[in-house]
C-alpha positions as CSV (number, residue, x, y, z in Angstrom):
1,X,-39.2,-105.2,-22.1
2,X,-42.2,-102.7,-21.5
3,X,-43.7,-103.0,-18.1
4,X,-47.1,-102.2,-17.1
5,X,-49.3,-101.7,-14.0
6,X,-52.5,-102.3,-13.7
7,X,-54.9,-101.2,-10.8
8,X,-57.9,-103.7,-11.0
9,X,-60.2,-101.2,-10.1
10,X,-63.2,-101.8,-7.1
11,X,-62.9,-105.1,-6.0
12,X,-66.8,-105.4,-5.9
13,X,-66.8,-104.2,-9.5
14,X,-66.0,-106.2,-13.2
15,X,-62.4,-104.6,-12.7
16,X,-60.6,-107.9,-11.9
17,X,-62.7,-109.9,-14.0
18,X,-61.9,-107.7,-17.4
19,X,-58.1,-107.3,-16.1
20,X,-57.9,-110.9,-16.2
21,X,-59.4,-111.1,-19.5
22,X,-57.6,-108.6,-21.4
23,X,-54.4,-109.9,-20.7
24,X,-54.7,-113.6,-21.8
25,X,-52.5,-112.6,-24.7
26,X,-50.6,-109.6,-23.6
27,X,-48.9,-107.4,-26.1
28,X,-45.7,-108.5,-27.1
29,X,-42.4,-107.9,-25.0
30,X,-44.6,-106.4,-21.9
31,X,-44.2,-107.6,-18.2
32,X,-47.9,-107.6,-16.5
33,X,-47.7,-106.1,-12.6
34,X,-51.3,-106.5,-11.1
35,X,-51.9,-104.2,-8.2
36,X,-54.7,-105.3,-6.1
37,X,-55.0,-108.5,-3.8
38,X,-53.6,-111.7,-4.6
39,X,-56.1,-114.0,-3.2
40,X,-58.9,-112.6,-4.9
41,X,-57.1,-112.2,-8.5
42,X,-56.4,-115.8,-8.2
43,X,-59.8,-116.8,-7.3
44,X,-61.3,-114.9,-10.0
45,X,-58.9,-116.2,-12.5
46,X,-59.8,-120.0,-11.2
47,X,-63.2,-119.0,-11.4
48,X,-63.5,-117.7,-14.9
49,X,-60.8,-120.7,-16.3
50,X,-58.0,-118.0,-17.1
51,X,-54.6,-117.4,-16.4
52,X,-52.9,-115.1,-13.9
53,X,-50.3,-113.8,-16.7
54,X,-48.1,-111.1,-14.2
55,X,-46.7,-110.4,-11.2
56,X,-49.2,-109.2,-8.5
57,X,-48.1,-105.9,-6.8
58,X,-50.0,-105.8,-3.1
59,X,-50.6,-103.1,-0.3
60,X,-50.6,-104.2,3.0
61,X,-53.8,-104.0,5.0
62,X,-56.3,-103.7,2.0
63,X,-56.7,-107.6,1.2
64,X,-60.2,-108.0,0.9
65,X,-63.1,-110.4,0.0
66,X,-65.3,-109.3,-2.7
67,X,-68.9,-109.1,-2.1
68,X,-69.9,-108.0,-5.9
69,X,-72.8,-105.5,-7.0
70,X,-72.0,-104.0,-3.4
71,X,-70.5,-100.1,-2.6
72,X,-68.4,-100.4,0.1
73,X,-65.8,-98.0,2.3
74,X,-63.7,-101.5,2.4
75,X,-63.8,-101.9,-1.6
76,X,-63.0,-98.0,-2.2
77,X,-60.1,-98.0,0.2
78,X,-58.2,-100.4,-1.4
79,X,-59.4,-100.0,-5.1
80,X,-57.8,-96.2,-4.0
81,X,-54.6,-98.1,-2.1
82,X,-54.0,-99.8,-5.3
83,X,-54.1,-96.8,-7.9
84,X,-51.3,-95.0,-5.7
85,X,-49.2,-98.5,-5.6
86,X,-49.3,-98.0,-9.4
87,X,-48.5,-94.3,-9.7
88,X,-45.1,-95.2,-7.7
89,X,-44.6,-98.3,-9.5
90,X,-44.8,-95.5,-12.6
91,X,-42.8,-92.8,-11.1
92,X,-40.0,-95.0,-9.2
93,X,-39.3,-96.9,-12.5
94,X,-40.5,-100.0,-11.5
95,X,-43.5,-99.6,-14.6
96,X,-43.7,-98.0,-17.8
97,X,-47.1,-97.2,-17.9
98,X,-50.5,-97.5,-15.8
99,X,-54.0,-99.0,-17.3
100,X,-56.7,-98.6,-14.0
101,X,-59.8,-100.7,-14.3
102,X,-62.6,-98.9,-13.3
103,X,-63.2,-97.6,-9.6
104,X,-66.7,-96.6,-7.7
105,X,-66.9,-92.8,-6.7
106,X,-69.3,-93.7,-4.5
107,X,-67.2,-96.1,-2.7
108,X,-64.3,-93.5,-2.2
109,X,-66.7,-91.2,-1.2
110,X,-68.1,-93.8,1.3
111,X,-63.6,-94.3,2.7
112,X,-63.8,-90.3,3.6
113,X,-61.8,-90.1,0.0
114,X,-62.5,-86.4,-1.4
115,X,-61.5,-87.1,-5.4
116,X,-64.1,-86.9,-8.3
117,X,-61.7,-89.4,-10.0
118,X,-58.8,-91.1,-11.3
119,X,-57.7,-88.0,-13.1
120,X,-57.4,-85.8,-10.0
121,X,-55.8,-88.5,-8.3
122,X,-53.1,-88.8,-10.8
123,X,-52.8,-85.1,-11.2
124,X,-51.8,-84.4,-7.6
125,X,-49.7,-87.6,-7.6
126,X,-47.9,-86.1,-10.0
127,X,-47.1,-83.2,-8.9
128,X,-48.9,-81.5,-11.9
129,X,-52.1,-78.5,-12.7
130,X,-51.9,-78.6,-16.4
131,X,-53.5,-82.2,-17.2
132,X,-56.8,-83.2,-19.1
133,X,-58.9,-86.0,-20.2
134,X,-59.1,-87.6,-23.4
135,X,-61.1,-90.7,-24.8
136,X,-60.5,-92.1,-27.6
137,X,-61.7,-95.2,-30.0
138,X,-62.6,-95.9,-33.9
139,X,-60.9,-93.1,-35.2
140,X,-62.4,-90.5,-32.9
141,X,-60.4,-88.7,-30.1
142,X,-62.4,-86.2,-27.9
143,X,-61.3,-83.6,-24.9
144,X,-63.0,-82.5,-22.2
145,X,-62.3,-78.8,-21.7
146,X,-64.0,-79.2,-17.9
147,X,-64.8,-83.0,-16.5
148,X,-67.0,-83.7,-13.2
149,X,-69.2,-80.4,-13.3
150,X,-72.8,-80.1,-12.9
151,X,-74.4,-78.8,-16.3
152,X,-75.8,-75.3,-15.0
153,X,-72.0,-74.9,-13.7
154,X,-70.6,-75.6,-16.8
155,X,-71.2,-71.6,-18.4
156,X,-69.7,-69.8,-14.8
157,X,-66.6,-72.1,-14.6
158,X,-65.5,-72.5,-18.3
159,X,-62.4,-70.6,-18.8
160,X,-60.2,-68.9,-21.9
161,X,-57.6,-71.1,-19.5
162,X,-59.3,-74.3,-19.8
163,X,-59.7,-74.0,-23.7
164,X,-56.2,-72.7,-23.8
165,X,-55.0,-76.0,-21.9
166,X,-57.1,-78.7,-24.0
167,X,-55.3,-77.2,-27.6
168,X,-51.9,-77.1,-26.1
169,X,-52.2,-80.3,-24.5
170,X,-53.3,-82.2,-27.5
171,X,-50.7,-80.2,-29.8
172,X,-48.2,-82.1,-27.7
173,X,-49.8,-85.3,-27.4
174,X,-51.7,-85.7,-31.2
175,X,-48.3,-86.8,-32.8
176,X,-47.7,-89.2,-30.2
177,X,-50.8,-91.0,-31.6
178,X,-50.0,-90.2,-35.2
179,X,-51.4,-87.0,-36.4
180,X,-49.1,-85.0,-36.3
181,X,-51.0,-82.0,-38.2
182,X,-52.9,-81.6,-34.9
183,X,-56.5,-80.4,-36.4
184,X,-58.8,-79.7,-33.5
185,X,-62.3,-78.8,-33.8
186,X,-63.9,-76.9,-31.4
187,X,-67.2,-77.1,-29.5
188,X,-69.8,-74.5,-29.0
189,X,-70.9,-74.3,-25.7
190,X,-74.6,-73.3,-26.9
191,X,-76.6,-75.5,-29.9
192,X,-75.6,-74.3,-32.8
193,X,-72.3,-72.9,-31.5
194,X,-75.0,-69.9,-30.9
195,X,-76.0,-69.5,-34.1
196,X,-74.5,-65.8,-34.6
197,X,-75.9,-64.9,-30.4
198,X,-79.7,-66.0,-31.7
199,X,-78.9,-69.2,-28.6
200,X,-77.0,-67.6,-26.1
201,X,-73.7,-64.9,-26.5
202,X,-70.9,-66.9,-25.0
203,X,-69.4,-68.1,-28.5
204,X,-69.8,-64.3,-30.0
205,X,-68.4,-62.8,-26.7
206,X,-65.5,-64.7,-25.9
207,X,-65.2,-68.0,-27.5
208,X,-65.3,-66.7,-31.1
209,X,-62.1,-64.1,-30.3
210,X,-60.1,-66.2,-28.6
211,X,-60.5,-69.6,-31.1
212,X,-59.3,-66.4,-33.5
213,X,-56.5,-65.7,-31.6
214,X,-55.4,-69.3,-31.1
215,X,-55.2,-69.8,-34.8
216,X,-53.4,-66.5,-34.8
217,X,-50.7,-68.2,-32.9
218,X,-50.3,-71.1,-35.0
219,X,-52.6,-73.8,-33.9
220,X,-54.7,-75.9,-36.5
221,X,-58.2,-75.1,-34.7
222,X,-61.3,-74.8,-36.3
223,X,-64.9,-73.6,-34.7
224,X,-66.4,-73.2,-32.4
225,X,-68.3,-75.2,-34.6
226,X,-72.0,-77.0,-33.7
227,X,-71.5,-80.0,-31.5
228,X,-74.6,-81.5,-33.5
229,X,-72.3,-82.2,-36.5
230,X,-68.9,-81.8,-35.1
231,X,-68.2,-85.0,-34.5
232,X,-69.7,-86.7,-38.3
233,X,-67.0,-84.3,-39.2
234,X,-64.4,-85.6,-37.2
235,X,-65.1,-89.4,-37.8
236,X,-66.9,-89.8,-41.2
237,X,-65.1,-86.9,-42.9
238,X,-61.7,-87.4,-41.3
239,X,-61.6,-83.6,-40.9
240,X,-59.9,-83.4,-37.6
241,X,-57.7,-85.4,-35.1
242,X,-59.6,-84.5,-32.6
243,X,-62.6,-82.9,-30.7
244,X,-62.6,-80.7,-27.7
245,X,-65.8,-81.0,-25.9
246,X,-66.7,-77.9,-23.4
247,X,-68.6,-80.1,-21.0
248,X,-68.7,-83.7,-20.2
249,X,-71.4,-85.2,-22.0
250,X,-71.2,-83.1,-25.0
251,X,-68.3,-85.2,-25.5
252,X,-68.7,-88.4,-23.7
253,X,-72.3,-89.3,-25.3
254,X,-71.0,-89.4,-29.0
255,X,-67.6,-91.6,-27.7
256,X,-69.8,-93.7,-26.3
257,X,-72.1,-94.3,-28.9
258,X,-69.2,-94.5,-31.2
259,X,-66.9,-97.0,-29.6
260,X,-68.3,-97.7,-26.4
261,X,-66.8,-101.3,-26.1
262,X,-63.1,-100.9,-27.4
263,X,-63.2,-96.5,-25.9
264,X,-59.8,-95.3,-24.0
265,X,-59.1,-92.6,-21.8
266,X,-55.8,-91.6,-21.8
267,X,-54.7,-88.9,-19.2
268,X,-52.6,-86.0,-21.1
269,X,-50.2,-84.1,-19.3
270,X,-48.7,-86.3,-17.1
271,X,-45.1,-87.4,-16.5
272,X,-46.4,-91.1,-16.6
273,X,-48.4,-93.1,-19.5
274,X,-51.9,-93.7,-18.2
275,X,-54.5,-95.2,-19.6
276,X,-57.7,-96.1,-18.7
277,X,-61.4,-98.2,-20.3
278,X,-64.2,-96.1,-21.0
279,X,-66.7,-97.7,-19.0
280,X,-67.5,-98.1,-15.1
281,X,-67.6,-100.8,-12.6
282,X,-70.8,-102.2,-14.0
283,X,-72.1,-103.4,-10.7
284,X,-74.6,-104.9,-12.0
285,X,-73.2,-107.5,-13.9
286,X,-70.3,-108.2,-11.2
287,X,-69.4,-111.6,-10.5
288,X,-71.5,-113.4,-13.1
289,X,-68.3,-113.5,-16.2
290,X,-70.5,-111.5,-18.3
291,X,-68.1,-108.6,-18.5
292,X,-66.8,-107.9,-22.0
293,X,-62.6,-106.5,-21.5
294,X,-62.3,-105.3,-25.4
295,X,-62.5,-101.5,-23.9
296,X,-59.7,-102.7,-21.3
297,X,-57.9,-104.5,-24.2
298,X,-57.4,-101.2,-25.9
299,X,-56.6,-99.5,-23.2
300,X,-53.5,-102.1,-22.6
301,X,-53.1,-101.7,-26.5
302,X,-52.6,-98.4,-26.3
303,X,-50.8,-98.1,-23.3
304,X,-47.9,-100.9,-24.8
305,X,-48.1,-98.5,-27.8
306,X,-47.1,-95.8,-25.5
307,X,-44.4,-97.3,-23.8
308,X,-42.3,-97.1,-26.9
309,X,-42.5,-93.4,-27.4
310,X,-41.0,-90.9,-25.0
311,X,-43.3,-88.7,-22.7
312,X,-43.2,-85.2,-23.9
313,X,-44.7,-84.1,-20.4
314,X,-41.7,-86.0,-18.6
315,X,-39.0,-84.4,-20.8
316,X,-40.8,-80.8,-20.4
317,X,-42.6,-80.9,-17.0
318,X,-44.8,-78.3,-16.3
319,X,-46.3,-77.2,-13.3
């Protein structure tokens, strides 16, 4: 039997309200470990006329009352006590994989927590530097080759390293979803992947050469190609597995407006399945039931899927 863990995300947030409602019918032969507080899991649950289908995994000392639509240093501390109780549950075999509703930033930032994310988190957990993000939903599967950075960053701090990193890792982890011809497309950084150094030199100076030399080595990449039309490509002319996105919302904005309500983010790299909604903690909805779970659905989907297929990052660590 597959077990999974799920974090239920800011307390203040629709995180226990969608983890409830996802897993009214839970994929078949899967064991359901909630990590967050009791009490208020089962009041939600009463609340909303559903059922508490798991086990509850708590923390001691972060039971808490939620107060929803607020940030809080109370809600971040334990939405951040209960992701780490389900990256042990995953690496001390008690759980197969990890689906994390959705956390505040905000709220860690306001618990003296210094993480941009879940990612991060994870990352260091695990005892790992060669990780990435990758959302996925509707056909289309997009990498970010940098995350959290402010745009006018974006040019200084991309790296040969990070675009090296976003084809190996999806080499390893495109058969595990079943394309296993691994055709990447690449992003320009500039519009019109520069259009020959006409918008900016970055593609013609480095990017260019070293897509070149990638191929050289045996990788199925194409570009950089113009992130205008990149992604038609990838979903409407099935011409690629999968997109890797130099910056955040390059990426993220056509994911979104693609498959916003059933999107996944699964973490590659990592010696544990985790997987993730595409979406936030909606505060503004919070404690009114209005919260639709078919992004969280998918991410327990895929996560189930996972369970059955062995880690490639576990087997091969690398550090």
């Amino acid at each position: 039997m597959k077990r999974i863990a799920i974090s239920i995300g800011d307390p203040n947030g629709i995180g226990p309200e969608i983890s409830l409602k996802a897993t009214q019918q839970p994929p078949a032969d899967t064991e359901l470990l909630f990590v967050g507080d009791r009490q208020l899991l089962e009041q939600q649950a009463a609340s909303l006329g559903l059922a508490l289908n798991g086990k509850v995994l708590e923390v001691p000392g972060h039971a808490v009352t939620a107060h929803p639509g607020q940030i809080s240093a109370e809600a971040g501390a334990a939405s951040f006590a209960w992701v780490e109780r389900g990256i042990d549950a995953c690496l001390q075999g008690e759980a197969d994989a990890l689906v994390t509703a959705p956390i505040s930033k905000q709220a860690w930032m306001e618990a003296g927590l210094d993480y941009p994310g879940h990612t991060e988190l994870l990352a260091e957990r695990c005892g790992t530097n060669r990780f990435g993000m990758m959302l996925m939903g509707k056909g289309l599967r997009v990498f970010l080759a940098t995350r959290h950075l402010p745009l006018k960053q974006v040019a200084e701090q991309l790296s040969e390293q990070d675009i090296r990193l976003a084809v190996d890792l999806l080499q390893e982890a495109l058969p595990l979803l079943g394309a296993p011809e691994a055709r990447i497309a690449l992003c320009g950084l500039n519009p019109h992947a520069g259009d020959g150094g006409a918008i900016g030199m970055e593609e013609q100076d480095w990017i260019l050469p070293l897509a070149e030399q990638i191929r050289q080595e045996g990788a199925s990449l194409f570009g950089p190609l113009p992130a205008d039309t990149v992604f038609h490509q990838a979903v409407h002319l099935q011409q690629f597995d999968a997109v890797i996105a130099l910056y955040h919302d390059q990426g993220l904005g056509p994911l979104k407006l693609w498959a916003f309500d059933e999107g996944v983010n699964l973490t590659l790299g990592l010696p544990l399945y985790r997987c993730s909604p595409d979406h936030g903690t909606a505060f503004a909805i919070a404690g009114q039931g209005l919260a639709r779970a078919d992004s969280m659905q998918a991410a327990l989907d895929c996560a189930a899927s996972l369970c059955n297929t062995p880690n490639p990052w576990t087997l091969n660590p690398s550090v």
